[in-house]
C-alpha positions as CSV (number, residue, x, y, z in Angstrom):
1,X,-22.6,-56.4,14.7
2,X,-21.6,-56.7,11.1
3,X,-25.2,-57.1,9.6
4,X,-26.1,-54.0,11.4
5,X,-23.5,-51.7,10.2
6,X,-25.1,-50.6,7.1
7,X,-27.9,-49.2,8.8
8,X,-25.7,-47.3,11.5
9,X,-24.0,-45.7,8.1
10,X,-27.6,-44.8,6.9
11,X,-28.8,-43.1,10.7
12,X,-25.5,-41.3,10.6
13,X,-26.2,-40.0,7.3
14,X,-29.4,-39.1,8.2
15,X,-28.7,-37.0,11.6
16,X,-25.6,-35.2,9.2
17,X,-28.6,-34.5,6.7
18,X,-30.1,-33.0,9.6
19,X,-27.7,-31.4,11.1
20,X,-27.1,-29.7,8.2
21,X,-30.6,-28.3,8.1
22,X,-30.7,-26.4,11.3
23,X,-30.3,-22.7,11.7
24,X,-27.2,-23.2,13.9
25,X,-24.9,-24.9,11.4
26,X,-26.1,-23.5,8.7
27,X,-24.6,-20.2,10.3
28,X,-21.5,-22.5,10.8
29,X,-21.3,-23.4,7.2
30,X,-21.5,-20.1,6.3
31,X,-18.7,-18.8,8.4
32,X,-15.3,-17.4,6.0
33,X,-12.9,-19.9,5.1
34,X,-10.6,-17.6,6.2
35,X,-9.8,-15.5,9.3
36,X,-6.9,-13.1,10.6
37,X,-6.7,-12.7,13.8
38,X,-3.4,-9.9,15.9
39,X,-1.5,-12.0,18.4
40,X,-3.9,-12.0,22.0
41,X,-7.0,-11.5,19.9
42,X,-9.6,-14.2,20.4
43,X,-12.6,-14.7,17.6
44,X,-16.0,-16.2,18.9
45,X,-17.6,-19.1,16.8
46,X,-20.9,-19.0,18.3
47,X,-23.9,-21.6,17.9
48,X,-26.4,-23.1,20.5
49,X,-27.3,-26.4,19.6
50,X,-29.2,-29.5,21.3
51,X,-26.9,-31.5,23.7
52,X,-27.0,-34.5,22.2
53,X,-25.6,-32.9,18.9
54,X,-23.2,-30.3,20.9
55,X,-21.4,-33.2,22.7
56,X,-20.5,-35.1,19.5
57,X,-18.9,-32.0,17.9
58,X,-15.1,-30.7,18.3
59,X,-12.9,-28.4,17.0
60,X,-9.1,-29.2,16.3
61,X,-6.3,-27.5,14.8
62,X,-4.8,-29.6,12.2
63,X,-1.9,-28.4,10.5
64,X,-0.1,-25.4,12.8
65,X,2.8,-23.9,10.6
66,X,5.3,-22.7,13.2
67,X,7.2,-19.0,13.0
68,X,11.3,-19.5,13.6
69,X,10.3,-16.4,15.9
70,X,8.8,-18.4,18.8
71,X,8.9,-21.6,20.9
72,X,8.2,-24.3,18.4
73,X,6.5,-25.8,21.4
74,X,3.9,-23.5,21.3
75,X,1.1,-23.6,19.3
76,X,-0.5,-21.1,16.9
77,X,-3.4,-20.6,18.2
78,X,-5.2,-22.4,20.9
79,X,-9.3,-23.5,21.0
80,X,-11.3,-23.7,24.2
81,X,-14.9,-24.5,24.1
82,X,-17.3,-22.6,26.4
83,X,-21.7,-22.3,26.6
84,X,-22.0,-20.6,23.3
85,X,-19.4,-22.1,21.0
86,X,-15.4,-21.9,21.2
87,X,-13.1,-19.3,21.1
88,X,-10.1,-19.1,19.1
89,X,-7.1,-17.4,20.3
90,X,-4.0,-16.1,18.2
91,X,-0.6,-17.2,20.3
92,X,1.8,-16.6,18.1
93,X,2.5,-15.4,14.3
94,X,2.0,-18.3,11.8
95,X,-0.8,-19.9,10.4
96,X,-3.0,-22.8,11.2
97,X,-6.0,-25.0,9.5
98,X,-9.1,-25.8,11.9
99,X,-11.5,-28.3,11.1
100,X,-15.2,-28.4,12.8
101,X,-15.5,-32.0,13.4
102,X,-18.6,-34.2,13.9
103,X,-17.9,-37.9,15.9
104,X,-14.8,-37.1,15.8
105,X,-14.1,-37.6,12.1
106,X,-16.2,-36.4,10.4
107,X,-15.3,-32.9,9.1
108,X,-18.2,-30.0,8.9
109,X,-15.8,-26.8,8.6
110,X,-12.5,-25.9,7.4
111,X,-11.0,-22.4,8.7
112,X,-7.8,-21.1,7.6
113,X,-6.4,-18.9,10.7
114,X,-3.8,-16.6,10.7
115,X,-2.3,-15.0,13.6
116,X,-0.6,-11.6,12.5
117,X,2.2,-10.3,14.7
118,X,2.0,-7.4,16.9
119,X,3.5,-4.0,15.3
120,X,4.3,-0.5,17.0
121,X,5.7,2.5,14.9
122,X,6.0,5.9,15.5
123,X,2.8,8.0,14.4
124,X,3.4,10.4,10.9
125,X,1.8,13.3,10.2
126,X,5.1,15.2,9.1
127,X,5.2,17.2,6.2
128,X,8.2,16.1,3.7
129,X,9.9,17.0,0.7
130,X,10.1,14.2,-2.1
131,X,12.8,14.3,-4.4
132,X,13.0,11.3,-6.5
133,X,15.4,10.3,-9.6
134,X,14.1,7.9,-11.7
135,X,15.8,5.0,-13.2
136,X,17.1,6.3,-16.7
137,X,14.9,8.9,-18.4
138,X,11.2,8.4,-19.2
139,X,10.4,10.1,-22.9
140,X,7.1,12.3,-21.9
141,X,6.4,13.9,-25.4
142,X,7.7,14.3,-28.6
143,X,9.7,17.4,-29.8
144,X,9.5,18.2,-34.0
145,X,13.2,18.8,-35.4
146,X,13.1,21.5,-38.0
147,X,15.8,21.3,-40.8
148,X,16.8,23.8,-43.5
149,X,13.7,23.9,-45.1
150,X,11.5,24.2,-42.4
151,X,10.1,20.4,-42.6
152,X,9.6,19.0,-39.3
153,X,10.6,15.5,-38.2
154,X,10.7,13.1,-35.3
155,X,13.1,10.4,-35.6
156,X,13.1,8.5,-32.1
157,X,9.2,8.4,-33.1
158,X,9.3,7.5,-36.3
159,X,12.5,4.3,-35.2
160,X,9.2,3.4,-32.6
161,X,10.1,5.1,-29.1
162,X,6.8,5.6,-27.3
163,X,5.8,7.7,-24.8
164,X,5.8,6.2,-21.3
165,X,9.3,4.3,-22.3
166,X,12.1,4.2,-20.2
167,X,15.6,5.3,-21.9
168,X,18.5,3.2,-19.8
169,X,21.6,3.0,-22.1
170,X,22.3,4.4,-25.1
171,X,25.3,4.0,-27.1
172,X,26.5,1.7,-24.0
173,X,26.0,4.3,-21.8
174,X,23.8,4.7,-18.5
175,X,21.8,7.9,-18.8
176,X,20.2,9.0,-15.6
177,X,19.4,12.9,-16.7
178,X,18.7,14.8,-19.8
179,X,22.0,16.3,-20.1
180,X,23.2,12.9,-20.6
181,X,21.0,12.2,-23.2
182,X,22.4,15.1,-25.3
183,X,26.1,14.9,-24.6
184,X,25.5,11.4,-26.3
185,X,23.9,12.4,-29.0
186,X,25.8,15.4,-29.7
187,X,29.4,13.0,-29.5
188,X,27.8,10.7,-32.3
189,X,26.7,13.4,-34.4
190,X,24.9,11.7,-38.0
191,X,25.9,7.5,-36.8
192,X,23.2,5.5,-36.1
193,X,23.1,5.4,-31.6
194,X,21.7,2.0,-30.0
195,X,18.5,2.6,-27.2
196,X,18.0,0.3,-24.7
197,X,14.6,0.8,-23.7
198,X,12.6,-0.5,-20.6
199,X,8.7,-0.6,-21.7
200,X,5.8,-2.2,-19.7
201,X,9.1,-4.5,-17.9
202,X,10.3,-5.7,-20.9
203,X,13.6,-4.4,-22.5
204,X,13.7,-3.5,-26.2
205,X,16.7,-2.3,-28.2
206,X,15.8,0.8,-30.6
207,X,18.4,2.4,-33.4
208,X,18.0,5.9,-33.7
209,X,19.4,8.4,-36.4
210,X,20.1,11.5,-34.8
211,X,19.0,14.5,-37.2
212,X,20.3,18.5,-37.2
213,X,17.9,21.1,-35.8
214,X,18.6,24.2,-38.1
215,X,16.7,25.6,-34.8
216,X,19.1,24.4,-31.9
217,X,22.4,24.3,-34.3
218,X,22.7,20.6,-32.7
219,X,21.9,17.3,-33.5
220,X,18.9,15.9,-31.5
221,X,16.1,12.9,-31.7
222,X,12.9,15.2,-31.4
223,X,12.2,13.8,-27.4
224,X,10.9,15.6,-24.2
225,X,12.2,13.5,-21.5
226,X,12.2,13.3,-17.4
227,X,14.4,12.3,-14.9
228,X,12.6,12.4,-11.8
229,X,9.8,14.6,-9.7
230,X,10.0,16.9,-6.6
231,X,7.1,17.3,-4.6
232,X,5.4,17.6,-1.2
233,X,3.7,15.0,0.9
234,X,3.0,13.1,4.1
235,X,5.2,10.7,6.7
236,X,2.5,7.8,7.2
237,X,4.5,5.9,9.8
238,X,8.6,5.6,11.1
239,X,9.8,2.5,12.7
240,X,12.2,2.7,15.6
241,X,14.0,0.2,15.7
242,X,14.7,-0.2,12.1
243,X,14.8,3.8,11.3
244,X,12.3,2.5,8.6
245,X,9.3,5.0,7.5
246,X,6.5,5.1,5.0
247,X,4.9,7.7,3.3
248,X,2.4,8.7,0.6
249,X,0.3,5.4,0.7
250,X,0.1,5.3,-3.0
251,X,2.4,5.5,-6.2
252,X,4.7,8.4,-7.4
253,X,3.5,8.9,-11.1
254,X,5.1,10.7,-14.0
255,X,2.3,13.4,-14.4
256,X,2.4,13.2,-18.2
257,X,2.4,9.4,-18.9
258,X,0.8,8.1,-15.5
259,X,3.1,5.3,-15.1
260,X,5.3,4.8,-11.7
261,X,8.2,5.7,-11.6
262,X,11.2,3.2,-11.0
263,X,13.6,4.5,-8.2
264,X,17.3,5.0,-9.0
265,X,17.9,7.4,-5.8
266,X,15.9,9.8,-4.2
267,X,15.3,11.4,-0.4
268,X,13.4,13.2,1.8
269,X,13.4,16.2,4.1
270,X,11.4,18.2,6.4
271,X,8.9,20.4,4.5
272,X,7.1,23.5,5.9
273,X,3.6,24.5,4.6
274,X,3.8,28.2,3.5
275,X,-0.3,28.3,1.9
276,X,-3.0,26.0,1.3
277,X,-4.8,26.2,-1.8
278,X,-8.4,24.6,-1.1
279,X,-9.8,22.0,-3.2
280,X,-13.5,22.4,-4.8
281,X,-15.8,19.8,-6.7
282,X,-14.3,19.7,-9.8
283,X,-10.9,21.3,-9.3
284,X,-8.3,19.5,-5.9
285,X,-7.0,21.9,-3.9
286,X,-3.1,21.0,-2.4
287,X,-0.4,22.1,0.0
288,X,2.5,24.6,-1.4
289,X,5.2,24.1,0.8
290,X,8.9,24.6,1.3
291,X,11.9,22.2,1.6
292,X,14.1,22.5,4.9
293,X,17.5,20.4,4.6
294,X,17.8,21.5,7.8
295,X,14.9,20.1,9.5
296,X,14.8,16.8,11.4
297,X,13.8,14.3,9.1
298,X,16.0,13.6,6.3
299,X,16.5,10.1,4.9
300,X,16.5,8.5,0.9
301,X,14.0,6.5,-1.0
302,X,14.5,3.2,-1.8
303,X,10.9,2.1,-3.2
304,X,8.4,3.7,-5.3
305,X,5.4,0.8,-4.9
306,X,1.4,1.2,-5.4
307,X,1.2,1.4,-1.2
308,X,3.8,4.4,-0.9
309,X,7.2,5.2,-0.9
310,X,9.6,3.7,1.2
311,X,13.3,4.0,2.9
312,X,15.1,5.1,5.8
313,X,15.9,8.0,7.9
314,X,19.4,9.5,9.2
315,X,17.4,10.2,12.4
316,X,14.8,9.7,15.0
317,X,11.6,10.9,13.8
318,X,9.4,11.4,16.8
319,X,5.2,12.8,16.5
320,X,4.8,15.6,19.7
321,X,1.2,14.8,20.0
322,X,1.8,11.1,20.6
323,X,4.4,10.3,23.2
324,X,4.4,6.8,22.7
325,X,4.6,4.1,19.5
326,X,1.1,3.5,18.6
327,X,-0.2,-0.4,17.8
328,X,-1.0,-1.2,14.3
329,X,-4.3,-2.3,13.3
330,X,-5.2,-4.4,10.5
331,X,-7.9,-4.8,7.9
332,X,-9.8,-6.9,9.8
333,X,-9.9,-4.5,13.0
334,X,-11.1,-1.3,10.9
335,X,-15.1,-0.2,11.1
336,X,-17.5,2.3,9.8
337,X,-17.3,4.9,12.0
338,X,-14.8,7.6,13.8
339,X,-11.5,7.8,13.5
340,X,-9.0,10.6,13.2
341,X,-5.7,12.2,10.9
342,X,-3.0,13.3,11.4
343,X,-1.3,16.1,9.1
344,X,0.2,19.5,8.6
345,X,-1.7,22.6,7.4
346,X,0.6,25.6,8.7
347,X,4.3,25.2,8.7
348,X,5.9,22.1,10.8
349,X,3.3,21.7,13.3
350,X,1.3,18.3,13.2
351,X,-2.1,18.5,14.0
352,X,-5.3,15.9,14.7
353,X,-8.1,16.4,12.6
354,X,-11.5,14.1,12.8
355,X,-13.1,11.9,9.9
356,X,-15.4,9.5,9.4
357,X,-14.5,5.9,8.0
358,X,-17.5,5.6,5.9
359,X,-17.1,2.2,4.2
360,X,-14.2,-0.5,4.5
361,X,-13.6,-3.2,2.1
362,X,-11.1,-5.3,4.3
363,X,-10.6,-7.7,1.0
364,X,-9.3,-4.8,-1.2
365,X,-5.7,-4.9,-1.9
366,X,-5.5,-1.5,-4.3
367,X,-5.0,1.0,-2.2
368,X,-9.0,2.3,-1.9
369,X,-9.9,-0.1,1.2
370,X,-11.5,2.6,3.1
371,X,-13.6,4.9,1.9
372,X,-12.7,8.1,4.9
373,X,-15.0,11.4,5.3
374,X,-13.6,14.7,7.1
375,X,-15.6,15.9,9.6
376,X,-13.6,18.5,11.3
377,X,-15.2,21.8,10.4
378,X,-11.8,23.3,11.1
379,X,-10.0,21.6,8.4
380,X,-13.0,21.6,5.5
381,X,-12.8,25.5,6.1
382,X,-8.9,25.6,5.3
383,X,-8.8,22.7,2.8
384,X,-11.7,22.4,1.2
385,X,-11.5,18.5,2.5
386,X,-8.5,16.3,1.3
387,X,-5.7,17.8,-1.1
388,X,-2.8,17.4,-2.5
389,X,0.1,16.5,-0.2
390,X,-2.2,15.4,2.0
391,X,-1.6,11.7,0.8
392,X,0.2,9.8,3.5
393,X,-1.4,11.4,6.7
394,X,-2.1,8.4,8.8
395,X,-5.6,7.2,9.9
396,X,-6.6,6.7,13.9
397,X,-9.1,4.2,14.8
398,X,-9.3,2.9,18.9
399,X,-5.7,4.1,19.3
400,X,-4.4,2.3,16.2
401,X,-2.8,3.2,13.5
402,X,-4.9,1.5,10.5
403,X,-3.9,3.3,7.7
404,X,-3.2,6.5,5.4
405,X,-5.0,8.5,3.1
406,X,-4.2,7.9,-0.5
407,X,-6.9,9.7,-2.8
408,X,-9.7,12.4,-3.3
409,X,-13.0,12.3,-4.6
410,X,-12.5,14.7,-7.7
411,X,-16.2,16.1,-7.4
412,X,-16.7,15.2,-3.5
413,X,-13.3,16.5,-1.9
414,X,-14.2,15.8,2.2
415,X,-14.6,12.6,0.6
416,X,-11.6,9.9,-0.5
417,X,-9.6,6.8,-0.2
418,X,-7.4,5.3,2.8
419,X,-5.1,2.6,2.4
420,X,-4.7,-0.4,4.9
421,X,-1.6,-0.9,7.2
422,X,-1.5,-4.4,5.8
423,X,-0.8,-3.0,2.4
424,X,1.4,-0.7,3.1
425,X,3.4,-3.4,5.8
426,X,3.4,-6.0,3.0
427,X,6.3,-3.8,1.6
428,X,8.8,-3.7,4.3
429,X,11.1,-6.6,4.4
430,X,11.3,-6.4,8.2
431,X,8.2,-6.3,9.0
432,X,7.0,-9.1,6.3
433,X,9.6,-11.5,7.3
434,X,8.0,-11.6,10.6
């Protein structure tokens, strides 16, 4: 038996070599090495190959990483073969490596699996006022000081404050608002005052001369600053159980430096939409609305990230055209093809529009991984297409919620961007942890 083991090595080689070659597992080599699948959904590996090579092959999972949420005796997905294939089915939430195995041992194809838990949140669609306070004070321009002689002069400048940086202490202090700013600078009069400066998340200390503004009849340091932004937008989704909601589905921006801004504090309310200005090619159009304290959602901000903003509500946010929590759908589930909004257009009342998911790049993690169209003929004569304070309205595919629209096409506004619910998920502890 020994003498003839080196030419059993040689014919297995050979009928791997082989193997290799046919149509069927080259289509099985080329298969992602990576695959999410929801809880209950099942993905078909499909291949017709000649029995005698179809018998020898298998499918194992082998290394299941088990979630503290369910039985550890159950595994993370399961693998049944059947006439065209096998089928692999998601049990529960964890992840798992499957290996394609010829004889037994030897290995063909790896596939990392993993099973993504089942989500249901309350659909969005509410209008909302956004009023956010940043984290100290971030210096937007540059402000000349005129003296006796009418020479002008910038001295946080000139000491290297940039625009873009955030101002957090200075003279020891916390400054959260301009007024701050200036009742510090005014109490030090000529002394040198200490800046500690957040720029690009690193912290810099600055010393800045304050000098006198024959102008103002005070002493200043030639800055415009900003401590935070108001502005109108869209709920995207509310959580019951955890009173948790998301909105936006992209970063608040300073409008003069474009950088996000880092939350100190900040809350929402209820909003009512008193005129639409359209958008055109060239020129976005947005929604002019109206706070209400009064109205039924009010809750704070607690994170200003590139998927949204996030944070909690007081109350129970409910959508009257969907009675019931709606499923979440994932990257993976989205496709070219119908789908529908949700949004506000005339004072407090949500309304379903139709769209068009035109492309999807499931693998896109920026924000842009849909490329949506509206269709509604309703909407395009009101809007124009997709406007300002319409970032945030959530996107209907198959009775799932797969994400929110974030941007417009500046020259093609029925045209823009919608953000994944994976994205904006991946920022809410309680739905990450799970």
């Amino acid at each position: 038996m020994r003498k003839y083991r080196p030419y059993l090595g040689v014919i297995l080689c050979i009928m791997f070599i082989a193997l290799c070659t046919t149509s069927s597992v080259r289509t099985i080599l080329s298969l992602p090495d990576s695959q999410r699948l929801v809880v209950g959904e099942s993905s078909n590996i499909s291949f017709k190959l000649p029995n005698a090579i179809d018998e020898k092959l298998d499918m194992f999972v082998i290394s299941p990483t088990r979630s503290v949420f369910a039985n550890p005796d159950d595994p993370t997905v399961t693998i049944s073969k059947n006439e065209l294939g096998y089928e692999i089915t998601a049990i529960k939430p964890g992840k798992a490596d499957v290996q394609l195995k010829l004889l037994g041992y030897i290995p063909i194809k790896n596939l990392a699996i993993e099973a993504m838990p089942n989500h249901r949140v309350v659909v969005g669609g509410h209008s909302i006022g956004v009023v956010l306070q940043s984290r100290g004070i971030m210096v937007v321009g540059f402000a000349p000081i005129l003296d006796t002689n009418g020479e002008k002069s910038y001295p946080a400048k000139d000491q290297g404050i940039e625009i873009g940086d955030l101002i957090l202490r200075v003279a020891d202090e916390n400054v959260t608002s301009e007024q701050d700013l200036a009742n510090i600078i005014d109490e030090n009069n000529d002394c040198e005052v200490d800046f500690t400066i957040k720029r690009r998340d690193k912290l810099i200390n600055i010393k800045v001369i304050p000098n006198y503004c024959e102008e103002t009849k005070r002493n200043r340091i030639g800055l415009y600053v900003r401590d935070g932004v108001v502005g109108v937008g869209t709920m995207s989704f509310w959580h019951p159980e955890t009173k948790e909601y998301a909105a936006l589905g992209h970063i608040i921006m300073d409008a003069d430096t474009k950088q996000g801004i880092d939350v100190l504090k900040g809350k929402i309310v209820s909003a009512s939409i008193e005129t639409i200005k359209p958008g055109k090619p060239g020129k976005p159009g947005e929604k002019i609305g109206v706070f209400n304290s009064k109205g039924s959602i009010n809750g704070d901000i607690s994170k200003n990230t590139y998927f949204g903003i996030y944070g909690t509500t007081n109350d129970e946010v409910r959508n009257p055209n969907v009675a019931y929590t709606m499923e979440v759908g994932y990257a993976h589930q989205v496709v070219p093809g119908k789908a529908e909004i949700y949004t506000v257009i005339n004072g407090s009342d949500i309304e379903c529009f139709n769209v068009e998911i035109e492309k999807v790049y499931p693998d896109r993690e920026n924000g842009k991984g849909m490329v949506i169209k509206i269709t509604d003929p309703r909407l395009i004569s009101i809007t124009g297409g997709i406007i300002q304070g319409m970032s945030g309205s959530p996107i209907i595919q198959n009775s799932r919620i797969v994400g929110a629209v974030t941007h417009v096409f500046l020259n093609d506004p029925v045209r823009g961007y919608g953000v994944f619910m994976d994205n904006m998920l991946s920022e809410l502890p309680s739905f990450a942890n799970n």
